[in-house]
Structures are given as C-alpha cells and as structure tokens.
N, C-alpha and C positions, 0 to 999 in steps of 0.2 A: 589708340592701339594700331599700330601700321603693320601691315602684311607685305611675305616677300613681293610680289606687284605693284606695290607702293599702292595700295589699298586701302582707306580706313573704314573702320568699323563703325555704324552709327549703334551707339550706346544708348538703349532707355533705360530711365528713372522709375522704379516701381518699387511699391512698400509690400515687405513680404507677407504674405497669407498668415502664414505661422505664428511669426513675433513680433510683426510690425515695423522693423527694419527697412529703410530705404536704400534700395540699393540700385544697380545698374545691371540689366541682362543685353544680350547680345540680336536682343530682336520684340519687334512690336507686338504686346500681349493686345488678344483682342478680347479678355473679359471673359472666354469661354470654359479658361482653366486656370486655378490658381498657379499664382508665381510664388515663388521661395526664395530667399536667399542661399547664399550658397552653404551651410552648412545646415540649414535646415532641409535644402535638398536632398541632399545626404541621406538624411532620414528618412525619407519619404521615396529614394530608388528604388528601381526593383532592385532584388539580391541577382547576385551574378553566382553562376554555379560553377 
C-alpha cells in the first residue's frame, strides 16, 4: 500500500478476536486489546451521533 511520500505501510497478520479470520491491520498489536477484522469491527465501533 504506497502513500503520496512514496511511503509504505508495514502490514501485520492477526486472526481476528471475533471469528477467527486472518487478516492484515495497519499496525503492531501488542496483546493488550483484541484485534477485529474489518467487518467485525464494524460491530464492535462506538455509535457516531
């Protein structure tokens, strides 16, 4: 994933909390909070008012 700066993004592998899905987030979990996948996220935002 390249950025205008010519940037890339270091991608982590993590299986998500919820469903067990493996997937890629945009930064290193350190075990303190579960991870999601992205549509399990979803679920789990806060509500925007």
């Amino acid at each position: 994933m390249a950025y205008e700066r010519g940037f890339e993004r270091k991608m982590h592998k993590v299986v998500c909390a919820e469903c067990g899905v493996e997937t890629e987030v945009p930064f290193k979990p350190d075990g303190s909070r579960p991870v999601y996948c992205r549509e399990c996220y979803q679920k789990h935002r806060p509500k925007r008012y």
